[in-house]
TORDO-326552 format. One line per field, with one value per residue (C-alpha): chain; residue number from 1; x, z, y. Coordinates in steps of 0.2 Angstrom, whole numbers. Last residue first. Layout:
<pts>
chain	c(A; ...) .
resi	c(NUM; ...) .
u	c(X; ...) .
w	c(Z; ...) .
v	c(Y; ...) .
</pts>
This chain:
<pts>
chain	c(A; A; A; A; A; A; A; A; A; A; A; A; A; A; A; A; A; A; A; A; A; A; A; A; A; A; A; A; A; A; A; A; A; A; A; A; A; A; A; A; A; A; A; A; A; A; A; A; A; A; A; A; A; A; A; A; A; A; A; A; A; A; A; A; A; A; A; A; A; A; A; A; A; A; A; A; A; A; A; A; A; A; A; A; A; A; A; A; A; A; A; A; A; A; A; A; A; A; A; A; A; A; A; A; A; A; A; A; A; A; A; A; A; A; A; A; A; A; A; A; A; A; A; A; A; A; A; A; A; A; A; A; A; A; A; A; A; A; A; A; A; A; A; A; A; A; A; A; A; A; A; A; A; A; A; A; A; A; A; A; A; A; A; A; A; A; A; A; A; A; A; A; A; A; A; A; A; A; A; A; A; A; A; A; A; A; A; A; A; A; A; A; A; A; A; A; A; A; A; A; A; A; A; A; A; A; A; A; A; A; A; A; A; A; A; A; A; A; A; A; A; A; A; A; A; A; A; A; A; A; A; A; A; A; A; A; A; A; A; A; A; A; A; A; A; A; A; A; A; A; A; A; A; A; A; A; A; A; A; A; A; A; A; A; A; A; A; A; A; A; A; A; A; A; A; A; A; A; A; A; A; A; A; A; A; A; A; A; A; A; A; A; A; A; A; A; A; A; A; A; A; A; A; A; A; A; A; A; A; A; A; A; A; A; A; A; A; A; A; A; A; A; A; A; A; A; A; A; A; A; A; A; A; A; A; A; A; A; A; A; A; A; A; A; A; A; A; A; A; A; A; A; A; A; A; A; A; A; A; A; A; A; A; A; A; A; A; A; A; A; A; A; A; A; A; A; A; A; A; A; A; A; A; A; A; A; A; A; A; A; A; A; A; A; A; A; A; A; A; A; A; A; A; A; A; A; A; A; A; A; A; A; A; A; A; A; A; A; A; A; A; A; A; A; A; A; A; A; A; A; A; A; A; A; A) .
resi	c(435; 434; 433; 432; 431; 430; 429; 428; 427; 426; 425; 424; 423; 422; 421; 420; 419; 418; 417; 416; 415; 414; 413; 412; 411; 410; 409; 408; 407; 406; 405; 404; 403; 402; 401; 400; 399; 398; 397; 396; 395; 394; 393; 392; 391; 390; 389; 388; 387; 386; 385; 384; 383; 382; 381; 380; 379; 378; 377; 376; 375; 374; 373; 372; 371; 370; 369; 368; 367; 366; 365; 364; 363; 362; 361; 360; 359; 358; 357; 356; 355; 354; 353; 352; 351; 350; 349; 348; 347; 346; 345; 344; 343; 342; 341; 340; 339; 338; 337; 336; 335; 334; 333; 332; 331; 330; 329; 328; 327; 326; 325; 324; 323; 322; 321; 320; 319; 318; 317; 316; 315; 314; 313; 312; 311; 310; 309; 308; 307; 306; 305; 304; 303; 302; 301; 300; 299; 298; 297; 296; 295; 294; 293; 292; 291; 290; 289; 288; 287; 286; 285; 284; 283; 282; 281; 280; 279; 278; 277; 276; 275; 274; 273; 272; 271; 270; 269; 268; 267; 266; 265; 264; 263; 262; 261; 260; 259; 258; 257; 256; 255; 254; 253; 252; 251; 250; 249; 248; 247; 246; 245; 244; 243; 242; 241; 240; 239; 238; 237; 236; 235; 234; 233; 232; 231; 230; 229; 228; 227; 226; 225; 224; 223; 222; 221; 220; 219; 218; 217; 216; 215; 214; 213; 212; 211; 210; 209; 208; 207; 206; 205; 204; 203; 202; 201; 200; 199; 198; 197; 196; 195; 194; 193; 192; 191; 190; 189; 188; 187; 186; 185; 184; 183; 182; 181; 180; 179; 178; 177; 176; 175; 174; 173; 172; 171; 170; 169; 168; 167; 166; 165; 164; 163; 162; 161; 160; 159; 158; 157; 156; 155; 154; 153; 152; 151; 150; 149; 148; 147; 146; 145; 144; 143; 142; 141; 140; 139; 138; 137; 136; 135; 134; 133; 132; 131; 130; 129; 128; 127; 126; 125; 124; 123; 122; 121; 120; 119; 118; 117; 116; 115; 114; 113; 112; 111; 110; 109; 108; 107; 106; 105; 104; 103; 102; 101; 100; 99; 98; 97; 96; 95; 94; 93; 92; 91; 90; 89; 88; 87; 86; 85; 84; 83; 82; 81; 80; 79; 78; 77; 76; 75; 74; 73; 72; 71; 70; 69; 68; 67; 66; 65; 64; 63; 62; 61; 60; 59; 58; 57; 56; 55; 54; 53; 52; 51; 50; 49; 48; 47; 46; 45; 44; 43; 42; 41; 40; 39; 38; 37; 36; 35; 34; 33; 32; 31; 30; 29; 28; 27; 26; 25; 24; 23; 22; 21; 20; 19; 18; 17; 16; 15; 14; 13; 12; 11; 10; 9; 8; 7; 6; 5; 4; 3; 2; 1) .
u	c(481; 487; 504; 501; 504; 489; 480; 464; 460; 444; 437; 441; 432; 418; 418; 418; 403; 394; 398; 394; 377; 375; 378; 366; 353; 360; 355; 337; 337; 342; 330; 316; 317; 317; 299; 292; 291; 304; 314; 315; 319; 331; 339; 338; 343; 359; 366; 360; 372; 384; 387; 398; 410; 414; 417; 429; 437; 444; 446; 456; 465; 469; 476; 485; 495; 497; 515; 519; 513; 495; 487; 494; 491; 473; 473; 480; 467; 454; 461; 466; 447; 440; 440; 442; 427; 416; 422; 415; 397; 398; 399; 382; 374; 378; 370; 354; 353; 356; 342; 330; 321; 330; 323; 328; 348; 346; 349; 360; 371; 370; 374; 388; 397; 396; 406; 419; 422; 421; 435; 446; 445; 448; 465; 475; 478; 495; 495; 475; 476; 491; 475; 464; 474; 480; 461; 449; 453; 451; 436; 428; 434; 423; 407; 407; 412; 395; 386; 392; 391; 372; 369; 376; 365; 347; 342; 325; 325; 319; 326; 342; 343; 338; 350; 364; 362; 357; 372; 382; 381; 373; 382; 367; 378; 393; 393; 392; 405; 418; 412; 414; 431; 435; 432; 443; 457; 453; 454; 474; 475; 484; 470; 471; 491; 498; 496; 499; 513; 520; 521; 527; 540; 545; 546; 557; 570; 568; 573; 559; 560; 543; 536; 538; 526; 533; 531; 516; 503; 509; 505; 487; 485; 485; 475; 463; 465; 459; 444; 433; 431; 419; 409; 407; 402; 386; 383; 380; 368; 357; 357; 350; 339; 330; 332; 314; 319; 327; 316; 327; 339; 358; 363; 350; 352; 369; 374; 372; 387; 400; 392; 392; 410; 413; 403; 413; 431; 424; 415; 431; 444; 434; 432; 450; 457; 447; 458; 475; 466; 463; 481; 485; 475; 485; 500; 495; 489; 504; 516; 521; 522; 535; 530; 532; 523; 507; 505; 510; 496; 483; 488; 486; 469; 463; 470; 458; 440; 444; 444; 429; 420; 423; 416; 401; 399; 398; 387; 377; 377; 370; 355; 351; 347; 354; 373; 385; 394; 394; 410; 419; 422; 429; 445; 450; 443; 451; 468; 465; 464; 479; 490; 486; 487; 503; 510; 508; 523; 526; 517; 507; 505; 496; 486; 477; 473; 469; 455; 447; 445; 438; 427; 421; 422; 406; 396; 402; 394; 378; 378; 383; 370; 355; 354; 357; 342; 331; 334; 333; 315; 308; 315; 307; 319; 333; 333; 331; 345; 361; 353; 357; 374; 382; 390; 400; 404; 418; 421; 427; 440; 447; 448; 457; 469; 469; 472; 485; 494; 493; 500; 516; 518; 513; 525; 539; 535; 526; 525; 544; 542; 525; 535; 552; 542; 527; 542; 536; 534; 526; 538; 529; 515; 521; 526; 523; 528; 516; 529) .
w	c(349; 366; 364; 365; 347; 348; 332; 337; 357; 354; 341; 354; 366; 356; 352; 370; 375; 360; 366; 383; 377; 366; 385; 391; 379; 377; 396; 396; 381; 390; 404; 394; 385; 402; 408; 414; 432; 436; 424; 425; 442; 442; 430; 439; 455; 444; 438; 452; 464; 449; 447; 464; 456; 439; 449; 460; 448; 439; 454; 460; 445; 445; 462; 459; 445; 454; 456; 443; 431; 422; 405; 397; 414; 412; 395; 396; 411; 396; 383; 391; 397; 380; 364; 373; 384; 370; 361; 374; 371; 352; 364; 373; 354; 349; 364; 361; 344; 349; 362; 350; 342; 352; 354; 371; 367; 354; 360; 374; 359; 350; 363; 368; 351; 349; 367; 359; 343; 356; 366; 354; 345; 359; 365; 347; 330; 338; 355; 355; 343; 351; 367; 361; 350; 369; 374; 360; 361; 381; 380; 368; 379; 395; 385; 382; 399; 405; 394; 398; 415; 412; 401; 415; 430; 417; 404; 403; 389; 396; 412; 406; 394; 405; 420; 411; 405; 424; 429; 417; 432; 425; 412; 412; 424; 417; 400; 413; 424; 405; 400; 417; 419; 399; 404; 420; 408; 397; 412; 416; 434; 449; 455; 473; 474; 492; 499; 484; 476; 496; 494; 480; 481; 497; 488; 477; 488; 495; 481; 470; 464; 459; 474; 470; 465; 467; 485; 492; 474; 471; 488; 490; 472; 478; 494; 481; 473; 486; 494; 479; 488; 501; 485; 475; 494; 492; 476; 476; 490; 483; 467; 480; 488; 471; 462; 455; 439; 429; 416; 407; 414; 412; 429; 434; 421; 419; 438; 451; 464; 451; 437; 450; 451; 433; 431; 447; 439; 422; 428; 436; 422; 410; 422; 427; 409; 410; 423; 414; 398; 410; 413; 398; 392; 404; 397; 380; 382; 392; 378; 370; 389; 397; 410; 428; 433; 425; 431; 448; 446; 442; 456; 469; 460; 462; 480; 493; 482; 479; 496; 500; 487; 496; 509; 502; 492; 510; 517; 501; 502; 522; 515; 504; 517; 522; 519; 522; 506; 504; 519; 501; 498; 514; 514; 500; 495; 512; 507; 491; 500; 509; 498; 485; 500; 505; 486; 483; 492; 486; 502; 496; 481; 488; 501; 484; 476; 493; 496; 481; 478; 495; 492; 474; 485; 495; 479; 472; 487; 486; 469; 467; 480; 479; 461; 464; 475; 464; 451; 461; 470; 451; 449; 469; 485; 489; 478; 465; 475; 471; 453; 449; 461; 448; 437; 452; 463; 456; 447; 462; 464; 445; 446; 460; 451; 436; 443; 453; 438; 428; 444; 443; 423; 426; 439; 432; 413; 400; 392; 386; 382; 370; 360; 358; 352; 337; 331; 328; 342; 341; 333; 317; 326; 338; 352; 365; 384; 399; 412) .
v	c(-190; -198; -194; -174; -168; -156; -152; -156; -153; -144; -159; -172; -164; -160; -180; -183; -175; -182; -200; -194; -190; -207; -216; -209; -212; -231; -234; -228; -237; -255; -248; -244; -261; -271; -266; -253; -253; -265; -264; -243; -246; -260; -249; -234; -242; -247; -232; -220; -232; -235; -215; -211; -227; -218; -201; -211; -222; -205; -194; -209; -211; -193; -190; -206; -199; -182; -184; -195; -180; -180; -181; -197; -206; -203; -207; -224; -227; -224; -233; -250; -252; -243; -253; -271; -268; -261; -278; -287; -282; -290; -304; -300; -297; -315; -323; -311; -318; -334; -332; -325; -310; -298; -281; -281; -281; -269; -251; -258; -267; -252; -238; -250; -252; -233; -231; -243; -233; -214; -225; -231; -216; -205; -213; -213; -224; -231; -232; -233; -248; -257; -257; -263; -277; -282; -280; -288; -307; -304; -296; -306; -323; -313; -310; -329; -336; -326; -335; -350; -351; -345; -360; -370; -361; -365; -352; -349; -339; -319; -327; -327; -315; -302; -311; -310; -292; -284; -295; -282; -269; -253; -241; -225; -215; -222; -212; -197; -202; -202; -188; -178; -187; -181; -164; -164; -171; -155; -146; -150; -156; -147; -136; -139; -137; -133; -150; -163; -154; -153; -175; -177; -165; -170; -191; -182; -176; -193; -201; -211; -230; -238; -248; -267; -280; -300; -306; -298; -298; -315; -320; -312; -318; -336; -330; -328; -343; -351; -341; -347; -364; -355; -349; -364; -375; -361; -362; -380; -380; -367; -380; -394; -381; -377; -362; -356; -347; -359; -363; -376; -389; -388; -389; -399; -413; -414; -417; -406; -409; -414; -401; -387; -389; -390; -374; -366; -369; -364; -352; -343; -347; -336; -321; -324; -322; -306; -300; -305; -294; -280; -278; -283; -267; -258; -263; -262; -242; -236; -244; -227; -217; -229; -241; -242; -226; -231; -250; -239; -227; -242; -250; -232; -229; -248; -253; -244; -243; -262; -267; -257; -265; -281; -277; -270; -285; -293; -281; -285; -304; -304; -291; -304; -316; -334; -331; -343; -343; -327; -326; -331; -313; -307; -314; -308; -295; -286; -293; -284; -267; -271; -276; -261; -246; -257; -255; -236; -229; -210; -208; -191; -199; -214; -204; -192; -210; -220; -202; -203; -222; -223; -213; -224; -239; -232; -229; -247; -255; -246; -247; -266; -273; -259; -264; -283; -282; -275; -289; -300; -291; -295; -314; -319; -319; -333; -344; -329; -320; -335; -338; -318; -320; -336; -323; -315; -330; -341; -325; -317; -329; -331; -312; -313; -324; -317; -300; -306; -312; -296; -287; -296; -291; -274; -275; -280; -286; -282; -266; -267; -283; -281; -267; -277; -292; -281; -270; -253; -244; -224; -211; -212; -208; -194; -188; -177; -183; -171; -165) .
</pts>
């Protein structure tokens, strides 16, 4: 049953509020977060440079479209059906092992790769990894925390994961340093990659398979399933085959809002590669950009997510949604790089606002029993619209030019703004925890 509560009943005491969120298995999975993150970001950022040397700047751009959509569309069924199977197990931890066992192992496989077809079947396998274990770890963050710290603990949650997006470049910055030296690294007009600096990356990405298996480990020996008698376990599992229409409508609503404001939310390398090759930014100024959207995120996430416990879900996310429409709206309108730089942090704050918020929501507005029905529906209709997302981008980029695409972007996302202001507005007056 849905927990009402109210403001002066949400924590007060800054230590007692934090432990309660952090620990167990929100704790545990925090740190293999990191470290996976801390994997994948040995590679991610460094992907725009990894295609130019491999095709021209406008078929990169293309490329890392069809990459991440085609990939994230595939993840997103997955998504779906691990949700729905997680609650029908009651056991949600060998879905999560295994789908991060399949990152694992296949993500560094990029480092041999001499085509960019070979990088998206191997983004693809990674992606699949990540459509089997996010709904069934994203239920268990929410069925092992109480329902007035939801919003910190999956902000830490993303908070730990950001950490990894800083830790990551570093680790491959400093890398690519050793093997590049200053000059190359940091050089100027970076839009031919030379074989020297393909070299590089490619070593980078074969070492990233190290602290992967670090969170392999973490992930094996520390989470634990959340208790549940077998009576309940039963329940679980005949709520999830008689009921079809088990989730409330107003949660159904904000899914739609949520899938259209995503629909026009393309993958951030379209950002880091705009300003870099709008300025010429060499691998090391890359590293740093990317390093510097990642430290906003983590400086906004825990105080995120306090302000969605206390101040309420929607406003987080409509103020974090607003930040978005006017970072997209003035990214290509830019006078300079250190305006543009400037801008891409302000982009971390969206992140900051709405991560924690959102998943907090969804496990405000549904019962244990259908929580990973929910997060699956709520990944999966995110996941269906990164393919349209990103090939329209590239598209619109393409074609047009980079401004139409950033608008293109902030347009949608205003729309799903709208949407969820009116849903806000129908569900005023309501003492359910997440208002």
């Amino acid at each position: 049953m849905l927990e009402e509560t109210s403001l002066s009943e949400l924590p007060r005491h800054n230590a007692s509020y934090l432990r309660r969120a952090l620990r167990g298995n929100v704790l545990w999975l925090g740190v293999v977060s990191l470290f996976t993150d801390v994997s994948s970001e040995m590679i991610y950022p460094l992907l725009p440079a990894f295609f130019a040397g491999l095709v021209s700047v406008p078929s990169a751009a293309l490329w890392i479209g069809v990459m991440d959509g085609i990939a994230e569309t595939v993840s997103a069924f997955l998504k779906l059906y691990a949700g729905r199977l997680s609650d029908r197990l009651g056991k949600r931890k060998a879905l999560t092992v295994g789908g991060y066992a399949i990152s694992t192992f296949a993500r560094p496989i990029v480092a041999i790769a001499t085509a960019p077809w070979h990088v998206v079947g191997l983004r693809f396998l990674d992606r699949v990894g990540k459509g089997i274990r996010t709904a069934p770890r994203d239920a268990l963050i929410g069925d092992s925390v109480d329902s007035d710290v939801r919003g910190v603990a999956f902000s830490f949650h993303r908070l730990m994961d950001h950490t990894g997006a800083v830790i990551g470049p570093v680790v491959a910055g400093i890398m690519l340093f050793a093997f590049l030296g200053s000059a190359m690294l940091w050089q100027r007009g970076n839009a031919d990659v030379t074989q020297p600096e393909m070299h590089a990356l490619r070593i980078v990405f074969l070492l990233s398979a190290i602290p992967g298996i670090i969170a392999l480990i973490a992930l094996t020996l520390g989470v634990r399933d959340t208790k549940s008698n077998p009576q309940q376990q039963r329940a679980q599992t005949d709520s999830a085959r008689q009921t079809q229409n088990r989730l409330p409508g107003r949660l159904v609503t904000f899914i739609v809002a949520a899938g259209l404001f995503s629909l026009g939310n393309s993958t951030d390398l379209f950002l880091v590669l705009y300003v870099q090759t709008t300025y010429g930014l060499g691998l090391g100024h890359v590293v740093a950009l990317w390093i510097s959207l990642h430290i906003a995120k983590i400086a906004l996430s825990i105080p995120g997510g306090r302000f969605s416990d206390r101040v309420g879900r929607f406003t987080a996310i409509f103020s974090g949604w607003a930040i978005y429409v006017v970072v997209y709206a003035s990214l290509p309108f830019a006078s300079n790089v250190i305006v543009a730089w400037a801008l891409i942090v302000v982009y971390g704050v969206y992140y900051g606002l709405t991560e924690g918020a959102e998943r907090a929501l969804v496990t405000d507005w549904t019962s244990s029993e259908d929580r990973g029905r929910a997060f699956g529906l709520y990944h999966g209709v995110i996941g269906f619209t990164v393919l349209p997302a990103n090939l329209a981008f590239g598209f619109l980029w393409t074609a047009f030019g980079a401004q139409w695409a950033f608008l293109f972007g902030a347009g949608l996302a205003t729309a799903a703004a709208i949407v969820l202001g009116t849903l806000a507005l129908s569900t005023r007056g309501r003492r359910l925890q997440m208002i």
